[in-house]
C-alpha positions in Angstrom: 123.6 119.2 114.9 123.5 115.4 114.3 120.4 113.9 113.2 120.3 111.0 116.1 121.9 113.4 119.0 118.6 115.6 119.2 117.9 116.2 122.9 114.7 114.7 124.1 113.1 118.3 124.8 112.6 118.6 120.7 109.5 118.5 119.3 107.6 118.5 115.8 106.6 120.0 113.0 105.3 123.3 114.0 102.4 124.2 116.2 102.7 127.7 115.8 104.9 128.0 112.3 102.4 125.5 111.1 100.7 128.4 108.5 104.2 129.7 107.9 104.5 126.3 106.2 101.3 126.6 104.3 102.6 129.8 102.8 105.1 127.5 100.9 102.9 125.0 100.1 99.0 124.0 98.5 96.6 121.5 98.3 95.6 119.9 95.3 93.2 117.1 96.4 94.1 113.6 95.0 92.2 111.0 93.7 94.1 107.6 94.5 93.9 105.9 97.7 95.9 103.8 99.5 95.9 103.5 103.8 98.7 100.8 104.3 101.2 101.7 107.4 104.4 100.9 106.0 108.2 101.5 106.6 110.3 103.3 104.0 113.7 101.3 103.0 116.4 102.4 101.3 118.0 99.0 100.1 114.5 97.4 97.8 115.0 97.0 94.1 114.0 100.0 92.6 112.6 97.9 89.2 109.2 96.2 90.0 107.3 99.7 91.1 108.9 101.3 88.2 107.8 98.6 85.7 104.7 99.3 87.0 104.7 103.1 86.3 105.7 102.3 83.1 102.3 100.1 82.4 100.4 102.7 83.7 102.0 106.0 82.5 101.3 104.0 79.1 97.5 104.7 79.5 97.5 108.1 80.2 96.1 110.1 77.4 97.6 112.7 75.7 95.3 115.4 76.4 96.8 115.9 80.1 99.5 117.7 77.8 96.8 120.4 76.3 97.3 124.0 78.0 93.7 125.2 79.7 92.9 128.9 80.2 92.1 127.5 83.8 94.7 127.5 86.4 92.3 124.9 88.1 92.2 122.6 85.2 95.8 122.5 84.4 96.5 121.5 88.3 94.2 118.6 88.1 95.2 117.4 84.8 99.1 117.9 85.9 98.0 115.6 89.2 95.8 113.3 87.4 98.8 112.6 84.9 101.1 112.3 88.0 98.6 109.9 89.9 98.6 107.6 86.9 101.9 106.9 86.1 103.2 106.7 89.9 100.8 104.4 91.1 102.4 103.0 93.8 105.6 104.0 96.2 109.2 103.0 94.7 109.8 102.7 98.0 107.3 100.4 100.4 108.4 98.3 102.8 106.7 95.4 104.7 105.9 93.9 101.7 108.6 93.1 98.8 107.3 93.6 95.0 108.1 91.8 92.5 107.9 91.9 88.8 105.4 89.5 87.0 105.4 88.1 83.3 101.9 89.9 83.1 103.2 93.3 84.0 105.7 92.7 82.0 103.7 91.8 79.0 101.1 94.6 79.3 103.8 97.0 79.4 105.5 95.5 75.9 102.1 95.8 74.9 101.3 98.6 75.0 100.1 100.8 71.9 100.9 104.1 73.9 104.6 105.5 72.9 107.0 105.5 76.0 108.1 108.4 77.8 111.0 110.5 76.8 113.5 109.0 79.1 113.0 105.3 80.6 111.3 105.4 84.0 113.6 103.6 85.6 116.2 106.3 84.7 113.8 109.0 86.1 113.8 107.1 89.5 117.7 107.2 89.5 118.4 110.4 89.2 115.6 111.5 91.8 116.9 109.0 94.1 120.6 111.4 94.2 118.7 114.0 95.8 118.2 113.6 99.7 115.3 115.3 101.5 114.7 116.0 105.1 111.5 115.2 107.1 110.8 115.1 110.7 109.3 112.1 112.8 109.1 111.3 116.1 111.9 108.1 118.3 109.5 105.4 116.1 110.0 106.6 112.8 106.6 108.7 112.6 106.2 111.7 111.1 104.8 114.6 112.2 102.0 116.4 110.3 100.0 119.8 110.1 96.3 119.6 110.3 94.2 121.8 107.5 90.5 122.2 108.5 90.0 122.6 104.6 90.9 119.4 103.6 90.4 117.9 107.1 93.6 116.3 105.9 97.5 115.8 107.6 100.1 117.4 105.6 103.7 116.0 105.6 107.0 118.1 104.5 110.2 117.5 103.2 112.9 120.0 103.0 115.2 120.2 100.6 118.0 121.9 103.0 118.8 120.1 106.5 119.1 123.6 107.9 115.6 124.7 106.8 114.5 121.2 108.6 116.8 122.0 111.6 114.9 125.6 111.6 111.6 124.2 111.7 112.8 121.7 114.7 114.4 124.3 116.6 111.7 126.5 116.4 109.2 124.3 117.5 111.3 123.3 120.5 110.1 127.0 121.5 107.4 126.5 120.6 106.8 123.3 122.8 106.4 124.4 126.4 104.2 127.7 125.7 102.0 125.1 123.7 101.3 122.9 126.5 100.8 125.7 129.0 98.4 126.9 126.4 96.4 123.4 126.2 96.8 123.1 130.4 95.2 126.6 130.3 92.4 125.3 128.4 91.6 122.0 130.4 91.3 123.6 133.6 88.5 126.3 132.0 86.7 123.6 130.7 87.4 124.6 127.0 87.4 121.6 124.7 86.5 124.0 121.4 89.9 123.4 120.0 92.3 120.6 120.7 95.5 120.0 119.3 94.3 118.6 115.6 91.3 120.7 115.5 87.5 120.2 116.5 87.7 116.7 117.4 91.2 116.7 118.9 92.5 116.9 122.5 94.0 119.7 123.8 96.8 117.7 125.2 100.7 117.8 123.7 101.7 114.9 123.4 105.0 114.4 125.4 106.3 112.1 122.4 107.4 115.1 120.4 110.0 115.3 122.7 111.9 112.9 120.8 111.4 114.6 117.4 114.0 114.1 115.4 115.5 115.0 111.2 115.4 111.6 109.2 116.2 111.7 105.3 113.9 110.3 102.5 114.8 110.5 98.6 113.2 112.2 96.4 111.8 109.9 94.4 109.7 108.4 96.9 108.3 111.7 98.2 107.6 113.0 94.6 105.2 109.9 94.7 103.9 110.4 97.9 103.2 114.2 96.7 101.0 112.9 94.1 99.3 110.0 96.1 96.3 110.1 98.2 97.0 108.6 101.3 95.4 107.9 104.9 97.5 107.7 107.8 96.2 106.6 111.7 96.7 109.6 114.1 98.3 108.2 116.8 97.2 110.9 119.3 93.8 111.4 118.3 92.2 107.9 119.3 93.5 106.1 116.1 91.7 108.1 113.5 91.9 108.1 110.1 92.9 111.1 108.1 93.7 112.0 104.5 97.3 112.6 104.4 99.2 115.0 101.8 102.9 115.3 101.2 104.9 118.6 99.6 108.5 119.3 98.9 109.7 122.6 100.7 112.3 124.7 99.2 114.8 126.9 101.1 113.6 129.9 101.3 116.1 132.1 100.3 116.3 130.0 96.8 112.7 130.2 96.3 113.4 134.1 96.6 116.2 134.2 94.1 113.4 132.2 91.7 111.3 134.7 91.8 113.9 137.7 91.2 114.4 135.7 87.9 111.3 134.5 86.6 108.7 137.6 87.0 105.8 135.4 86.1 103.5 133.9 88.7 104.7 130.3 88.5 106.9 130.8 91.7 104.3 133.1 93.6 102.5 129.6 93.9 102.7 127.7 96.6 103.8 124.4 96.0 106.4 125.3 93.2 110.2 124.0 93.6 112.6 125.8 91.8 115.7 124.5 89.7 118.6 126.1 88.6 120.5 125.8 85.6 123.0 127.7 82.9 123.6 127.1 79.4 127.1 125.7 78.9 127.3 124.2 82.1 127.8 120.2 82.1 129.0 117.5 84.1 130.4 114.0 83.7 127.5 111.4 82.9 127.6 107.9 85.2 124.8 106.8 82.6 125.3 104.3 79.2 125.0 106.1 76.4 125.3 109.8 77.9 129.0 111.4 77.9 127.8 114.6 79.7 124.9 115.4 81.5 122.8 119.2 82.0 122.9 119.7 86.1 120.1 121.7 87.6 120.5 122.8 91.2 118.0 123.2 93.8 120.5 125.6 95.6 121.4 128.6 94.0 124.8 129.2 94.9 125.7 125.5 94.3 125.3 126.4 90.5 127.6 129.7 91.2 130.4 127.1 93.1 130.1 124.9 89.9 130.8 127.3 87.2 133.3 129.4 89.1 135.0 125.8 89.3 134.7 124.8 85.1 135.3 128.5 84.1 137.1 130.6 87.3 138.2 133.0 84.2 134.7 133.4 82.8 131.7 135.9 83.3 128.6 133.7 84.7 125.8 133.5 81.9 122.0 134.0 82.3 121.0 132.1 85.5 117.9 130.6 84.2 115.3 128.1 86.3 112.9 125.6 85.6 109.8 123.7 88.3 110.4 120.5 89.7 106.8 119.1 89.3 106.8 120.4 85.9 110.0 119.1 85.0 109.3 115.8 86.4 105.6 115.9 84.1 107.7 116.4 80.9 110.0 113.2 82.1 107.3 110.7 82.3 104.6 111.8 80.1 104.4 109.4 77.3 105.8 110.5 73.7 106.7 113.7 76.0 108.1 116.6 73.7 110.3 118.8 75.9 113.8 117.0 74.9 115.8 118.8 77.3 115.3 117.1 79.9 116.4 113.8 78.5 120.1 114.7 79.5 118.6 117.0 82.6 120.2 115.5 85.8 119.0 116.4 89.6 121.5 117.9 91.8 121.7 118.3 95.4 123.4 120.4 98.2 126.5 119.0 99.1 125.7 119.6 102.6 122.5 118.0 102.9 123.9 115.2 101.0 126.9 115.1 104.3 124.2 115.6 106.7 121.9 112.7 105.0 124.6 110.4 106.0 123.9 110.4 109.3 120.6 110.8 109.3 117.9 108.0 110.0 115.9 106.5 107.3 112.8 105.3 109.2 109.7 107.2 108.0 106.7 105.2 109.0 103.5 105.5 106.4 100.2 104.8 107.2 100.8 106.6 110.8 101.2 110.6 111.8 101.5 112.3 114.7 98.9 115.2 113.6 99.6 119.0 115.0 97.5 121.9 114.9 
């Protein structure tokens, strides 16, 4: 299925998967704001928002690295870390920013050691990876409303099909929705509306024209770690907190968990990485020859080795968390050296399929769902 030939009776991000998706996901409340509506463009210069993660991941302090007997406490130091060093999208929109002597200055200034790879590298070698969202004919995305946080979440697959699932689930889901709401209007019962409490209990006929547009990783690592607010456009223009998580396929996050028996992938929230000892690929970068791949899709690993050594027995599959790995790659005077030659890669297929897919994702607006 192409990504701009969806028929106009598709519809959003779950109504009734909606806490299918929360079983993949958490909440780990942010503390940065930021409530501009913006447009997400692939072609800005990548440099200026970077040099500004650099100036700021410069004044984090080193004890965000220090283990905590706390689950709790290592989340919010993780995020508070994050928050700082990303502080704003690499990818915004209907404003241009550029780079200024001062920001420049403060960043050569700096007494704090730089991270273990430059930033700007970092934001590279996210950008490869494509990921899969789903937003309505304007370029607005669809969210899941949690009464805990009283917040909009936003997804973004990793696999196209696992996007395409969600879609074609919902368009199910659609028409026993709004009998369901139609049901409720005529008895009179406003108790629970589409977004909750203080929502309608009318389905908005926009999600009709839902559709699967791609947005790179690197900009919805920052909007994972951002605290937003986006206007809900079908609940009178409120304001909501908005919160963004990266979904893996499910049958990789499966095959994490048959190898790592811990608890880090029972989690919700965790994206798993793939990788192999042995197993390198050609480096694009200056000063790197060869380059340590680490697959967000199982049996692209399997593809790649059977391809570099088809008369070889496969070693130790071994696997690695996104958000962690990303941590150790832009904490200052970070310690975890291998990921300085550590390289993202991505499905081959959702790579085809991000081709033709869209690239409008509106921020700062959301079409919440219950």
């Amino acid at each position: 299925m192409r990504c701009s030939s969806l028929s106009n009776n598709l519809v959003p991000v779950l109504l009734l998967l909606a806490s299918q998706l929360r079983l993949c996901v958490s909440f780990i409340p942010p503390s940065s704001s930021s409530s501009a509506t913006s447009k997400i463009s692939s072609n800005n210069n990548p440099s200026s928002s970077w040099n500004q993660v650099a100036l700021h991941a410069s004044s984090s302090t080193s004890s965000s690295d220090e283990s905590t007997s706390s689950s709790s406490l290592q989340s919010k130091k993780r995020r508070n870390l994050l928050q700082t060093a990303l502080i704003a999208p690499y990818l915004t929109v209907t404003t241009a920013i550029t780079t200024t002597p001062q920001v420049a200055s403060a960043a050569a200034s700096s007494e704090k050691p730089p991270p273990i790879i430059p930033l700007l590298t970092t934001a590279k070698r996210l950008r490869t990876v494509p990921l899969f969202a789903i937003v309505d004919g304007n370029g607005t995305p669809f969210h899941t409303y949690d009464k805990d946080s009283a917040g909009g979440f936003g997804y973004f697959f990793t696999s196209y099909i696992s996007a395409e699932y969600i879609l074609d689930d919902a368009k199910k889901a659609f028409e026993k929705a709004k009998l369901e709401a139609e049901q409720k209007k005529e008895a009179g019962d406003t108790s629970s509306g589409a977004i909750g409490e203080d929502g309608t209990g009318e389905v908005p006929d926009t999600w009709g024209q839902a559709r699967i547009v791609t947005v790179p990783l690197d900009v919805a690592m920052q909007l994972s770690v951002k605290k937003t607010q986006s206007v809900a456009t079908n609940a009178k223009a409120r304001k909501f907190n908005t919160y963004y998580q990266v979904i893996p396929a499910t049958e990789d996050l499966n095959a994490a968990m048959r190898i790592d028996s811990g608890q880090r992938f029972k989690e919700r929230g965790r994206v798993p990485l793939f990788f192999v000892d042995g197993l390198t690929l050609p480096s694009n970068e200056e000063g790197l020859d060869r380059v340590t791949p680490a697959f967000f899709i199982l049996k692209d690993l399997v593809t790649e080795w059977k391809k570099q050594y088809p008369d070889s027995d496969l070693p130790k599959i071994q696997v690695r968390e996104l958000n962690e790995t990303f941590r150790s790659m832009i904490t200052p005077a970070g310690r975890d050296k291998s990921v300085k030659d550590l390289v993202f890669v991505a499905n081959s297929e959702s790579v085809a399929r991000a081709k033709d897919c869209a690239r409008s994702y509106k921020l700062g607006e959301m079409i919440l769902t219950k």
